[in-house]
C-alpha positions in Angstrom: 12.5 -3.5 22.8 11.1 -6.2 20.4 11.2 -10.0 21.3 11.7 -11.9 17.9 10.4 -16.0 18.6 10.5 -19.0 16.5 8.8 -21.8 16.1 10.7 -24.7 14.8 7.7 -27.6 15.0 4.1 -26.8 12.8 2.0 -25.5 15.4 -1.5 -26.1 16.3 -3.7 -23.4 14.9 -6.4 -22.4 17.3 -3.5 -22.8 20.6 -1.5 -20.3 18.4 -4.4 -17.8 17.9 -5.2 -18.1 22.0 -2.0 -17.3 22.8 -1.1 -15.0 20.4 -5.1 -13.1 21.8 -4.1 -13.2 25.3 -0.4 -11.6 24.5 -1.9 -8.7 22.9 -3.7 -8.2 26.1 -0.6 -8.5 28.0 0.8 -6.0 25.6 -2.3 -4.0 26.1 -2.2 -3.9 29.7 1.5 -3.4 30.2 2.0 -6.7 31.0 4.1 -7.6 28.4 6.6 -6.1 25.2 6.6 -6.1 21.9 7.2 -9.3 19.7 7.8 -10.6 16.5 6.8 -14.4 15.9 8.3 -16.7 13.0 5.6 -19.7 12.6 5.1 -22.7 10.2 1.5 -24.4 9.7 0.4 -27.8 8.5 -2.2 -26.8 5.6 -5.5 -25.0 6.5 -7.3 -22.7 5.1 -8.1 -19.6 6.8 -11.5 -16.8 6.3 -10.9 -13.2 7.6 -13.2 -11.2 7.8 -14.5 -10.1 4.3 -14.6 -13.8 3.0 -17.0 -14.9 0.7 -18.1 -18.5 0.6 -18.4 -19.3 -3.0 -14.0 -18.4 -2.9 -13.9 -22.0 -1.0 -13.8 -24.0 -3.4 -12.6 -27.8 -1.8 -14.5 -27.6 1.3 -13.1 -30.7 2.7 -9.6 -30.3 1.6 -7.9 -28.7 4.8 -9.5 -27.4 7.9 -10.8 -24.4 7.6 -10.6 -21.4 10.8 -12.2 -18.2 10.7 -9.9 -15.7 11.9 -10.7 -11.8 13.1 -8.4 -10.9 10.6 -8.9 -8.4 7.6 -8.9 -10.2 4.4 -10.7 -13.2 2.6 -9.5 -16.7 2.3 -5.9 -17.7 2.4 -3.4 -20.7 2.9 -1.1 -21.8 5.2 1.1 -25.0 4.9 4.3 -26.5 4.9 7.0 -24.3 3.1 4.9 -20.6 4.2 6.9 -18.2 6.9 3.9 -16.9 8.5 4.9 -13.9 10.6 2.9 -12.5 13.2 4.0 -8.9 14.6 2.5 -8.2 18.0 3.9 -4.5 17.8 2.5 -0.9 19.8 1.5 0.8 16.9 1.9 4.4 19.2 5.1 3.5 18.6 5.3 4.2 14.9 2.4 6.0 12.8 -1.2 5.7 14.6 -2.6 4.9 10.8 -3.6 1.4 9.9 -2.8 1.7 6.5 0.4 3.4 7.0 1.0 0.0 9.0 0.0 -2.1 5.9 1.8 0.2 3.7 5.0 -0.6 5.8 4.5 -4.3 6.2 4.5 -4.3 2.6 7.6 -2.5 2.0 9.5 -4.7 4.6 8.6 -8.1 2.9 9.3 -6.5 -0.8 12.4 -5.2 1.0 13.0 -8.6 2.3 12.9 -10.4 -1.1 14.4 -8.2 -3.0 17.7 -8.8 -0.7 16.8 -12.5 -2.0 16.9 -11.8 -5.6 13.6 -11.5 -6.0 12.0 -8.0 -7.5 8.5 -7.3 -6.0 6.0 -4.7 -5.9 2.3 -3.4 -4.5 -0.8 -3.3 -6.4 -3.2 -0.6 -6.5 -6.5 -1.0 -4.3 -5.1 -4.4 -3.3 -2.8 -5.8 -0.2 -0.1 -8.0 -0.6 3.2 -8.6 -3.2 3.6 -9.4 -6.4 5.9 -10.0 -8.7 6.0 -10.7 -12.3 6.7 -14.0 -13.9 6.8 -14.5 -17.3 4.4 -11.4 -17.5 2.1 -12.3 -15.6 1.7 -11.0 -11.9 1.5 -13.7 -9.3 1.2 -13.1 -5.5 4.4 -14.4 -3.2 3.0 -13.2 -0.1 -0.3 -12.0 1.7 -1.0 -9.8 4.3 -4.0 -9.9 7.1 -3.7 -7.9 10.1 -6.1 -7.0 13.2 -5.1 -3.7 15.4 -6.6 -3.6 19.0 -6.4 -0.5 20.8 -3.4 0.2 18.6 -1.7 -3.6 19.4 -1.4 -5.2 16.0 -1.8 -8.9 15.6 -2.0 -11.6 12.7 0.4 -10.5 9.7 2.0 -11.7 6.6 2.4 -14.9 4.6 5.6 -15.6 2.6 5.3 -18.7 0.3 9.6 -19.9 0.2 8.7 -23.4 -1.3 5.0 -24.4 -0.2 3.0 -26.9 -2.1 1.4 -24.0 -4.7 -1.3 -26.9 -5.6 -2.9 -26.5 -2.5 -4.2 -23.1 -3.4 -6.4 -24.6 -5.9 -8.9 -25.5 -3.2 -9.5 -21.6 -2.8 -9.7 -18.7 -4.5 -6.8 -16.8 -2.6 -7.7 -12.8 -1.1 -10.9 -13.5 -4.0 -8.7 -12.8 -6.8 -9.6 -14.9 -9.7 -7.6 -12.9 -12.2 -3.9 -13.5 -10.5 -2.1 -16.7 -9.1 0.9 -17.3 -6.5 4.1 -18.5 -6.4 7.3 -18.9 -4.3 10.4 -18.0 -3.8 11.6 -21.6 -5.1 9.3 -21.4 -8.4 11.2 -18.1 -8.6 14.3 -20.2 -8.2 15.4 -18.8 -5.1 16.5 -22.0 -2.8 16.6 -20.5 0.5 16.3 -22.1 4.3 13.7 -20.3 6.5 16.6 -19.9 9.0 18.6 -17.7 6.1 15.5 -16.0 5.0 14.5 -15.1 8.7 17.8 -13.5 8.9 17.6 -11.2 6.2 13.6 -10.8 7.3 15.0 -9.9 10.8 17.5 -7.5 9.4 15.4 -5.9 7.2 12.1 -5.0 9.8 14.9 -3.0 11.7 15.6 -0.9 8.7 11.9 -0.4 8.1 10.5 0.0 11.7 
């Protein structure tokens, strides 16, 4: 069993982190089942892990939250489905990067039932798609497994401001930008776009 919640209203970063912490405990412990959560953000900027500080570029642009996530720096704002899947990995495939591999194939799944052709790229995490020829990122992924509970997740950009970027240099790649589904000219609610998300995490998990 899988609970899927959404949360209509931006949410406060560091209460969403705490809680999202103690349910992975609960989940740990027994205490609680699996979920799925649908968020929204008011722009910040965000350093996992393997950040580097000359990628922060505006410094006093957004807030800016280190995370226990894998990954460098990334955005979040108005417009962004960030998803968060609080799942058992015994469950599936005890292999982190089997996890990632699948996350990936359920958001290019997920966009590609929006019109929207995507793919991987080698040695790096996330999805791509090609625009003009050029490859720009529509979504980013950042997870954190604790004894086999997985926590933080993905990024989907459906019509964020893509300006705000600029104060970073997104996952440290300088070579590649982002996009959206609406620059893609896909004009989509998040309630329709959770739906096919929704439909399509059952066929991939």
């Amino acid at each position: 069993m899988i609970e899927w919640q959404t949360f209509d209203s931006f949410m406060n970063y560091e209460q969403s982190i705490s809680k999202m912490e103690s349910t992975v405990k609960k989940i740990i412990c027994g205490e609680a089942q699996q979920q799925v959560w649908l968020l929204e953000y008011s722009p910040l900027f965000t350093a996992g892990t393997s950040s580097k500080t000359h990628d922060l570029i505006k410094k006093d642009q957004f807030p800016i939250y280190s995370v226990k996530r894998g990954g460098q720096y990334t955005y979040h704002g108005p417009g962004q489905r960030v998803i968060y899947p609080l799942l058992n990995l015994k469950h599936y495939k005890m292999d982190v990067r089997h996890y990632v591999w699948l996350l990936e194939k359920w958001i290019i799944d997920t966009v590609a039932e929006c019109g929207i052709q995507c793919e991987r790229q080698d040695k790096r995490v996330g999805i791509w798609t090609s625009n003009n020829g050029k490859k720009e990122k529509i979504a980013a992924i950042g997870v954190r497994v604790t004894k086999w509970i997985s926590s933080h997740g993905i990024s989907v950009n459906i019509n964020p401001n893509l300006s705000h970027y600029e104060g970073i240099i997104p996952c440290g790649i300088k070579d590649q930008g982002v996009t959206s589904l609406s620059k893609l000219g896909v004009n989509i609610s998040f309630s329709e776009f959770d739906q096919v998300l929704k439909r399509q995490f059952f066929k991939n998990f």
